[in-house]
N, C-alpha and C positions, 0 to 999 in steps of 0.2 A: 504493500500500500504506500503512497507516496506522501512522502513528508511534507505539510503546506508551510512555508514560511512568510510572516507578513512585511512586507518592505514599503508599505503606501501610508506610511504613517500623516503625510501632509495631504492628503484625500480625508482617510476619518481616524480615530487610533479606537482600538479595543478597550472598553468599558474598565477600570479599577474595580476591583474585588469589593474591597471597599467602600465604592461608588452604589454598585449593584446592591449590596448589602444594603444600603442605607435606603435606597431607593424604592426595595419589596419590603421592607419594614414601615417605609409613610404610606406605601399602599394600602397595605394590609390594615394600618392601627389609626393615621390620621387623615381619614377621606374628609372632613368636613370642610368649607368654603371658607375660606382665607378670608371673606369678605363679611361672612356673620359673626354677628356678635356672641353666640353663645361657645359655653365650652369647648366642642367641640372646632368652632370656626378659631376662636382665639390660639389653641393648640396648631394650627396650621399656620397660623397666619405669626406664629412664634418663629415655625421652623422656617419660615419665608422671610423673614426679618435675620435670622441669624445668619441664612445667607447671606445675604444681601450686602450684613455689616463684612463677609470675609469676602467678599468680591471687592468694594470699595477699594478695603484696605488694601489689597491685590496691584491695586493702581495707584495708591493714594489720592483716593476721593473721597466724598461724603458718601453717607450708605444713601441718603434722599437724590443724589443725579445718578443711578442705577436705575434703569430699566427692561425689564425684563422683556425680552422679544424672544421672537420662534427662533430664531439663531442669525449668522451672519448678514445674510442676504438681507433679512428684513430689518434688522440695524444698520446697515449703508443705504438701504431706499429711503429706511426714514430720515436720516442722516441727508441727505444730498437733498430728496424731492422737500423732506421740512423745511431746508433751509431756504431753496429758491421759493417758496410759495411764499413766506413770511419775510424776503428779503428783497424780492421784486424791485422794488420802489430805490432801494438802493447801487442796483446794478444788475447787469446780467451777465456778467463774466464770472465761468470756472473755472478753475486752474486744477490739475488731475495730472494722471504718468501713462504712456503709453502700453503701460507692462499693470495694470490693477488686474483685479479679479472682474469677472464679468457682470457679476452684482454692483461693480460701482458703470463701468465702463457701458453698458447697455442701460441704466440712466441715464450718463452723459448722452446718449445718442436721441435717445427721445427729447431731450433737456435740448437739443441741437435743434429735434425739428419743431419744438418750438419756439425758435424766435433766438433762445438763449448762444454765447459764445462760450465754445467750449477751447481752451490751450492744453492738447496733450504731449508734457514736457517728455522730452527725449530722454533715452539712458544708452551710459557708452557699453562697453562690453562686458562689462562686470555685473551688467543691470543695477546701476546708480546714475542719479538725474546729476543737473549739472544746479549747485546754489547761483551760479550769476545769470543763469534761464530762467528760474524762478524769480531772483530779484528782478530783469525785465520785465516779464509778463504781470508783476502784482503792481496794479493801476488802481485810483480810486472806485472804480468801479467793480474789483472785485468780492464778491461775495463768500468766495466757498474753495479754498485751497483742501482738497480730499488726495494725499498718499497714504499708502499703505506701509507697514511697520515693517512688512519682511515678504519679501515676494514667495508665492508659494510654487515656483518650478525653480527656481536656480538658487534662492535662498539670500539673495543682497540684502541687505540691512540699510534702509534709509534712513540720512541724518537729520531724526525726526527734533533734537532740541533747537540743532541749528535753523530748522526750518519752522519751527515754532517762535523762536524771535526776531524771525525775517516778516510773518504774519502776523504778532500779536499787536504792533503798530497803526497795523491797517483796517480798512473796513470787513475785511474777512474772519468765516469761522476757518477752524484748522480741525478738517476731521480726517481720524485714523483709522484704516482698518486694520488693527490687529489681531485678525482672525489668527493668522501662521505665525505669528511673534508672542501671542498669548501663551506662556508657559517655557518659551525658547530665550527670551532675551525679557531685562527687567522696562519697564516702563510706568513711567512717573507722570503724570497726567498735568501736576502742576511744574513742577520744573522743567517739563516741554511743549509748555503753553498750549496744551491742546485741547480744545472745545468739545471736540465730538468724539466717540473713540467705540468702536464696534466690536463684538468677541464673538464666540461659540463655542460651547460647552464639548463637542463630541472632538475637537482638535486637541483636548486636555485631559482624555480617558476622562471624560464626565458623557450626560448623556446626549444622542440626536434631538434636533428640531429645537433646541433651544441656547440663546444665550442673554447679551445685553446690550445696550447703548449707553453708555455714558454721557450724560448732558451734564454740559457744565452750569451752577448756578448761575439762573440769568440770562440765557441762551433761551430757552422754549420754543425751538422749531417746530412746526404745525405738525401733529401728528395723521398718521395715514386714514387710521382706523376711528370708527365714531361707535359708542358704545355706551360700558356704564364708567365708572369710579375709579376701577383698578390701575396702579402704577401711574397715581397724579394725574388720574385721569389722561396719560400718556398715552396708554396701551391695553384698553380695555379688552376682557376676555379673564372669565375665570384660571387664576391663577394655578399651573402644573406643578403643585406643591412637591409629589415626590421626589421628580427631574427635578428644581429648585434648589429641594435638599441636597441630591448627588450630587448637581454642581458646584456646591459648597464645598460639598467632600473633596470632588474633584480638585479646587482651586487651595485647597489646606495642603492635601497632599501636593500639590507640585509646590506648594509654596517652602515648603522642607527641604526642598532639595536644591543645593546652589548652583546657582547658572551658569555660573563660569566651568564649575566642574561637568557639567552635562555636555556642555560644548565640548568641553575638551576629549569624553567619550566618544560624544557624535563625531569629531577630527580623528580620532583614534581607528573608529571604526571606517571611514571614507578612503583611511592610509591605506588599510588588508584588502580594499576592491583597489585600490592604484597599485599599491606593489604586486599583486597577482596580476592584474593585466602587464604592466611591465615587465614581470617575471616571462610571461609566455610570448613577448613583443609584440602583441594585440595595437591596430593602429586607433588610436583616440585621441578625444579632447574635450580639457571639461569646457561643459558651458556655464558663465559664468567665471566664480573665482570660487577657492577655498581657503584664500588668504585675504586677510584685511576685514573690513567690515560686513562680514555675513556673518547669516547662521549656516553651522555646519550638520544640523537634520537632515538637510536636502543635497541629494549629488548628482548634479544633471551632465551623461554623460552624451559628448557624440562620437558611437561607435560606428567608425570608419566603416562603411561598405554592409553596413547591417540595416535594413529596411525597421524601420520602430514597431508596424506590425508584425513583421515577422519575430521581433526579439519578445515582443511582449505575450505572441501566440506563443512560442518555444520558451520561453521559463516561467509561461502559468502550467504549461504539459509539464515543466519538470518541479512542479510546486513553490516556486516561486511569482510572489504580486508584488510588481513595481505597475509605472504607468508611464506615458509616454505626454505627462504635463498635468495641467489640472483634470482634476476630475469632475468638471463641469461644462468642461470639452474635450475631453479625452473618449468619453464615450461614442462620439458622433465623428472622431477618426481628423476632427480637425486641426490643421494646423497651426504650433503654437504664436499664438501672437506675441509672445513673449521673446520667445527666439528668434521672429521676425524684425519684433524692433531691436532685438539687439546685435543681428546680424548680415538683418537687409532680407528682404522677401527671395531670394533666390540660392540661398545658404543649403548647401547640401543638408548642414544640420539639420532642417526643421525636419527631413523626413528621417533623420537615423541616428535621432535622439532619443536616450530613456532617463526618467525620474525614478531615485532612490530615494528613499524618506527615512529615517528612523524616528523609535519613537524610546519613552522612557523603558518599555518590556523587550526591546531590542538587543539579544547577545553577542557578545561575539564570535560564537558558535556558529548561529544565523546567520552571520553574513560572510565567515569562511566557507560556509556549506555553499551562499549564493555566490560568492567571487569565483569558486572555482566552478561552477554549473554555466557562469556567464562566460568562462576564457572557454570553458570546450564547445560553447555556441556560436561563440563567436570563430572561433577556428572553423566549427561544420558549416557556416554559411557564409565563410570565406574563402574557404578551400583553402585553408593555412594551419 
């Protein structure tokens, strides 16, 4: 029977033990509504608070600009589409990265065909933008400067302080998607001036369909949904107390473990897939970097002369799941736009690139097993 090993950690990660624990025990014991008053409601509406206060803390925020949404996507829609509807009057220029997730970027594009002006700043080959593109492009009339904390196919690290006190001057919000940086790298909401800031729970071994938004005091971007009370009348919809809880779990336990050492794991682990390919003189290249300012979860490689479907068909047959970019276009076979802006639309890469992920239940076992499954693939369908 063949061994399955998980390497898509920047797609979703596997549930904490812990997480699950926590989560069929508010099932089972605290169903009542977060939002009654009686005993029952008040005992949920405890375990929904004590989130909330370890999520804040997580970012250093208040637990009150915590809002709870169904997870990333719907925290960068409210995020973006909030803020133009309630900022109108002030301008219609966004500022954005050609390399986001598509939750921000197919906003932009609707935001485009109405009326609004969209700047999608460029990045060099490392997928990092450039600060003096940003300082030209932010005009009085900017609204809404939205990067993302950590790209989720090549893993760059944008210099989210420095670009928080390039915005905090101006008439702009500064919102972040830190969906792939949630958990990977530390972030401080006040000491990088940032307004807005988006999560998901299922990228942090917590559970699917839920995370937050972060609004900063004072912000109140219009929200999507029309309802009753719940989440300041932000985010109405009875609250997913048990998920709520796990996400707490979730965000305690990664919060124990330091980030600097995790990285230095995840570089540990990225070196045994380079020295094996090296070892067997396999032709590649990363994309991206592994040195400088990334995170080292993610290793997007371009294997010379290997078609991406075919690599990703040949090491899920041999039990191995990577992916060949995000998993919100990787299913429909399309090509990444991420590699395109960073290597020009006609880059052999785009078609014979794959994404590695690791996550925190990642061995090193697991990925000696997959380095060497991936040199003899790559030998059979190179005839090398």
């Amino acid at each position: 029977m063949t061994e399955h090993i998980y390497l898509d950690n920047a797609a979703t990660t596997p549930m904490d033990g812990k997480v699950v624990e926590v989560i069929s025990k508010e099932m089972a014991n605290d169903f009542g509504n977060a939002s009654s008053q009686h005993a029952f409601g008040r005992k949920a509406r405890e375990a929904v608070d004590h989130a909330r206060d370890t999520l804040a803390q997580s970012i250093n925020a208040k637990p009150d600009d915590i809002i709870f949404t169904s997870g990333g996507s719907e925290s960068n829609n409210t995020a973006i589409f909030g803020t133009v509807r309630t900022r109108s009057d002030v301008g219609k220029k966004i500022i954005t990265t050609k390399i986001e997730h598509p939750s921000v970027l197919n906003p932009m594009k609707r935001l485009e065909e109405e009326g609004y002006e969209v700047i999608y700043l460029d990045v060099d080959e490392s997928g990092h933008i450039s600060l003096d593109q940003l300082k030209e492009e932010l005009t009085p009339d900017t609204i809404l400067v939205s990067i993302m904390a950590v790209n989720n196919e090549v893993g760059s690290i944008m210099p989210l302080e420095e670009i928080g006190r390039l915005v905090a001057p101006t008439n702009a919000y500064f919102h972040v998607d830190n969906v792939q940086g949630y958990g990977n790298i530390e972030v401080d909401v006040e000491k990088m001036h940032i307004d807005l800031l988006s999560t998901s729970a299922h990228k942090i071994n917590g559970p699917k369909f839920l995370g937050f938004l972060y609004e900063r005091d004072g912000i109140n971007v219009s929200n999507l949904l029309l309802g009753g009370e719940q989440e300041k009348k932000r985010r109405p919809g009875t609250e997913n107390v048990p998920a709520i809880a796990g996400f707490g779990v979730a965000v305690d336990e990664e919060s124990k473990i330091d980030k600097q050492k995790l990285q230095a794991k995840y570089s540990q682990l990225q070196q045994i897939i380079l020295n094996n390919l090296d070892d067997a003189k396999i032709e590649y290249e990363i994309n991206g970097a592994i040195t400088g300012n990334v995170s080292h979860h993610v290793l997007n490689l371009w294997l010379k002369g290997v078609n991406t479907y075919s690599a990703l068909t040949n090491l899920d047959l041999a039990g191995f799941a990577v992916s060949g970019g995000s998993a919100c276009t990787a299913g429909s076979l399309t090509p990444s736009h991420v590699l395109m802006a960073m290597y020009g639309e006609d880059s052999p890469r785009i078609a014979e690139s794959i994404r590695i992920s690791f996550g925190r239940f990642t061995t090193e076992d697991d990925v000696v097993k997959f380095s060497q499954a991936l040199v003899k693939m790559c030998q059979r369908l190179t005839d090398k």
